[in-house]
N, C-alpha and C positions, 0 to 999 in steps of 0.2 A: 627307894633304897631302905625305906626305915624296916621293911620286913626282916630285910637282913642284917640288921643292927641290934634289933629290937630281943634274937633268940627266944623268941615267943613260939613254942609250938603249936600245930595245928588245935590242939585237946583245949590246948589252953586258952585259944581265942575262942573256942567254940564254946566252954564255959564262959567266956564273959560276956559275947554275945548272947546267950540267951537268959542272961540276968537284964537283960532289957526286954524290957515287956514287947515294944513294938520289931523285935528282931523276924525278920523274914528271910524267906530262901534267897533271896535275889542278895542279901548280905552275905551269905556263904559264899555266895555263888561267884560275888566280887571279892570275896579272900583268895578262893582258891587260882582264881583270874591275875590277882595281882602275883601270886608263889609262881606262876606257869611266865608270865611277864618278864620277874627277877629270876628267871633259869631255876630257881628251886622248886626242881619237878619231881625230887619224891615228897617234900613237902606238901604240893598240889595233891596228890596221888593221896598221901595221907591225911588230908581234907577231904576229898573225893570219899572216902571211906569212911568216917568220922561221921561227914554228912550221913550217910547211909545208916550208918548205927543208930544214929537218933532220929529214922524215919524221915528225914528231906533227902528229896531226891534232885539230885544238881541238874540244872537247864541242861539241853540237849547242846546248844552252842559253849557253852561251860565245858562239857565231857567231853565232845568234837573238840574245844580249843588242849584240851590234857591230852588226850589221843594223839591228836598233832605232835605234840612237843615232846611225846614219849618216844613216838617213831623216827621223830628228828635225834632225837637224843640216843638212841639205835637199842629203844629201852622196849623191848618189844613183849616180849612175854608181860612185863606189866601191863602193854599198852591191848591186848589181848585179852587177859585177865580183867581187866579195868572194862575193855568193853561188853564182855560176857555178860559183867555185872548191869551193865548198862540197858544190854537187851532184855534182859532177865526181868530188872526192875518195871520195863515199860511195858514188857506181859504180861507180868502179875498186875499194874494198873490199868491196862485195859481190860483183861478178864473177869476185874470186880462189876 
């Protein structure tokens, strides 16, 4: 619950985590895991996206666990949009 206490937005963990040298995707990947967990699933969604802005691209079980929780949450156009993105990113990385 400290997520939801804490009013720390996604931007904002995302700067602090990358003032740590050894920060890796799989730390994103368990913020955005932890927001989709405590129901704050636009939070999740605006990690999801953050992630992207700065070139990490979130685990496929990450994006699968957002998708879920957006279609449960009857959040659908997001959860559509969000996977577009999702396809998109893993063409352009196979393609290279």
């Amino acid at each position: 619950m400290l997520l939801r206490t804490c009013n720390t937005t996604p931007q904002a963990l995302f700067r602090a985590f990358m003032t740590i040298p050894q920060s890796k995707p799989a730390v994103f990947n368990l913020v955005m895991n932890a927001y989709v967990e405590v129901k704050m699933i636009a939070e999740a969604a605006e990690t999801f996206y953050v992630m992207k802005e700065h070139g990490i691209l979130p685990s496929l079980s990450s994006c699968n666990f957002l998708l879920q929780a957006l279609v449960v949450s009857r959040k659908t156009e997001k959860a559509w949009e969000i996977r577009t993105c999702v396809l998109l990113s893993m063409y352009l990385v196979l393609i290279k």
